[in-house]
N, C-alpha and C positions, 0 to 999 in steps of 0.2 A: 497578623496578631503578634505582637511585640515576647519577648522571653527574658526576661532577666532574673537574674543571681543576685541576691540580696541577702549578705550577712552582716549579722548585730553581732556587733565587737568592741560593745561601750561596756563588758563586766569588768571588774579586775581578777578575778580570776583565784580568790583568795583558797581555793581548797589547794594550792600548788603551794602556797607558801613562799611565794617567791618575792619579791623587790618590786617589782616588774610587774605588769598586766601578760597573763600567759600569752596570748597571741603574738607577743613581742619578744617572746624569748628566743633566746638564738637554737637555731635549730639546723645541721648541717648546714651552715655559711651562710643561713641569710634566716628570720624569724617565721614563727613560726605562721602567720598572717599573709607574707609573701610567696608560702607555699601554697597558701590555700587558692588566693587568689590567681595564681599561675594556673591551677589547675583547671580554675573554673573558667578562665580567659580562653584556654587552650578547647573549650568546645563550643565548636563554627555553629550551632543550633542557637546560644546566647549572644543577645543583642548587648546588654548592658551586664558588667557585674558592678554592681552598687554596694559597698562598704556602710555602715552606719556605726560612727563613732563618738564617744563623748564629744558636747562643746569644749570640753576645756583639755582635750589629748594633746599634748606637745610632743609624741612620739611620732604619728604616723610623719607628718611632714619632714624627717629627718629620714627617713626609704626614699629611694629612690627607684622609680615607677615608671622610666622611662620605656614604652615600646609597649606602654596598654592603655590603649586609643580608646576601647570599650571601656575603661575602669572611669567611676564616680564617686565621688564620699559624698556623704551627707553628719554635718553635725548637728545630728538631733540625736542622739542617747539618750535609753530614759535608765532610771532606774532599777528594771528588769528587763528580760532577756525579751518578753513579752510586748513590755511597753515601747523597747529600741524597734521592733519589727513594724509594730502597730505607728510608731512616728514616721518609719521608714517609708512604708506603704502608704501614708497620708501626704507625703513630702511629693512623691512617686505622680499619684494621683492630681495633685496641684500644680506640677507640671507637665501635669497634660497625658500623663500616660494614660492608654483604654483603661473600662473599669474591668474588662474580660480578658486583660493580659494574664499571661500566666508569670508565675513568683516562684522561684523556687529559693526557699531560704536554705541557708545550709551555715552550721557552727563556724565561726571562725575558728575555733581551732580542734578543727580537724582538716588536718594539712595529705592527708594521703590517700584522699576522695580520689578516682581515677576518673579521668575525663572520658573514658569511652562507658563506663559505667553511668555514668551523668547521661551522656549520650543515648545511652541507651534506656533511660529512664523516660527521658522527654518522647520517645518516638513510641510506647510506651501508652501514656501518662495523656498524650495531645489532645488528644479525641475521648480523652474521661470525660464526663458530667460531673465529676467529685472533685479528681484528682488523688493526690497518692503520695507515699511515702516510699524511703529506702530501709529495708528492716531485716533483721535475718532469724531467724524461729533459734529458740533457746534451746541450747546442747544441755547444760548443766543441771543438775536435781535442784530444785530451790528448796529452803530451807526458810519456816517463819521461827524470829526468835522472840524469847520474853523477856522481862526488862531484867535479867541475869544473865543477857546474853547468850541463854538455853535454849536449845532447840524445842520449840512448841509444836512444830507442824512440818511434813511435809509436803509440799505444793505439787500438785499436778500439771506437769510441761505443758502438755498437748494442747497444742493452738497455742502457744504464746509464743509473740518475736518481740525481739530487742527491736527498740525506734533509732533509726537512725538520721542521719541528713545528705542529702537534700528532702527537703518537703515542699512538695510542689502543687499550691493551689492558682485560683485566677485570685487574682489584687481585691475586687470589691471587697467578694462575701470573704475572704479571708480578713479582711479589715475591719466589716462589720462583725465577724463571730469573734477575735478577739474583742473589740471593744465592748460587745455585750457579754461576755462570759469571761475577762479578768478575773483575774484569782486564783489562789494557791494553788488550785486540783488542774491548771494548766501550765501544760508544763513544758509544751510543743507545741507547733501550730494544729498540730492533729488532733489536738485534745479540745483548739477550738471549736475545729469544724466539727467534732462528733456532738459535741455538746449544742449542735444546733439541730441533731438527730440524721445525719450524715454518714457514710459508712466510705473513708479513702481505701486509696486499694494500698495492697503491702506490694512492693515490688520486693524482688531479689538482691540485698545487697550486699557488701562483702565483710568478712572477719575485720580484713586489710583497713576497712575505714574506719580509723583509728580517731575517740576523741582524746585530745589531750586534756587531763582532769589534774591527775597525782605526779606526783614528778617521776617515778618512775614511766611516766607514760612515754617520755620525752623520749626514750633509749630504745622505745620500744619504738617509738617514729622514727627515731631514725635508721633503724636497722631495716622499717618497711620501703622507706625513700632507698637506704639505697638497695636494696633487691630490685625496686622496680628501675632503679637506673641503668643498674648491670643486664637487667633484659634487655631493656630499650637498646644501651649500647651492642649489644650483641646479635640483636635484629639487625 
């Protein structure tokens, strides 16, 4: 049964403010897009990692990609994050891949996904009947505010985790619960599958997987790339 890594990276990325579509912004020597994919290349459980990019990107083919054998693009982008997976996974499906492959989509820019983490999601995750996300339970007090920006409420932790990526279902029914349940209140693939009365499992995932949203995010990427380099070199 086939595994691939499939991220939609047709948004532009406008809460960044930047020129630029985020996943292409320079990010320690190389963008932010090419970390991502690095990381997801670097774990031997993944058959294919599959990009899906606008038709009309005239960035990505200026990277240079040399030495990932496993990496594919596809330009079908749609106009949400939703619709780019849902093309993706149809494009996937028309050439042939099983309908009971497993998918695990994951943000293009979130550049500081750890490959053993990934790793250890799938071994994990293989033998669900659902499938599952990466998520980490919420430290901070929440707060509901009112339209004065006033605190109205505050919210009770217990049992909440932040959604993170990879999310990892099989290709069908992930393709069918988006296409039948489009729409604002999805907002993940997990919001597909539950909405088809589905329960994915939360795995354990880290602070470290960083997504890149604000521009301060950027600084904060890269201070975690290089922590995790200085390890690595020091192993």
């Amino acid at each position: 049964m086939s595994i691939i890594a499939l991220l939609p990276a047709a948004g532009s990325g406008s809460r960044m403010g930047a020129a630029i579509p985020k996943q292409y912004l320079p990010l320690c020597g190389k963008t932010v897009i090419e970390h991502t994919v690095a990381a997801l290349h670097a774990v031997d459980e993944i058959d294919h990692v599959v990009v899906v990019i606008s038709p009309d990107d005239t960035r990505w083919d200026e990277l240079s990609w040399q030495g990932f054998a496993r990496l594919k693009v596809l330009r079908c982008g749609g106009d949400s994050r939703a619709a780019s997976v849902c093309n993706g996974l149809a494009a996937l499906r028309d050439d042939g891949l099983e309908a009971q492959s497993w998918v695990l989509v994951h943000d293009a820019a979130r550049p500081c996904i750890s490959p053993a983490l990934v790793a250890g999601m799938i071994a994990e995750l293989k033998d669900d009947p659902v499938g599952g996300i990466l998520a980490v339970p919420v430290a901070d007090t929440l707060k509901a505010a009112d339209a004065g920006q006033r605190i109205a409420a505050t919210r009770p932790r217990d049992g909440l985790w932040q959604a993170q990526t990879p999310q990892m279902f099989r290709l069908q029914p992930l393709h069918d619960a988006l296409v039948s349940g489009m729409g604002p209140d999805i907002t993940d693939e997990a919001s597909a599958i539950e909405k088809t009365g589905q329960s994915p499992k939360l795995v354990h995932g880290s602070p470290w997987n960083l997504k890149v949203t604000w521009p301060q995010d950027l600084h904060l990427a890269s201070l975690i790339l290089a922590g995790a380099q200085a390890t690595t070199n020091k192993d």
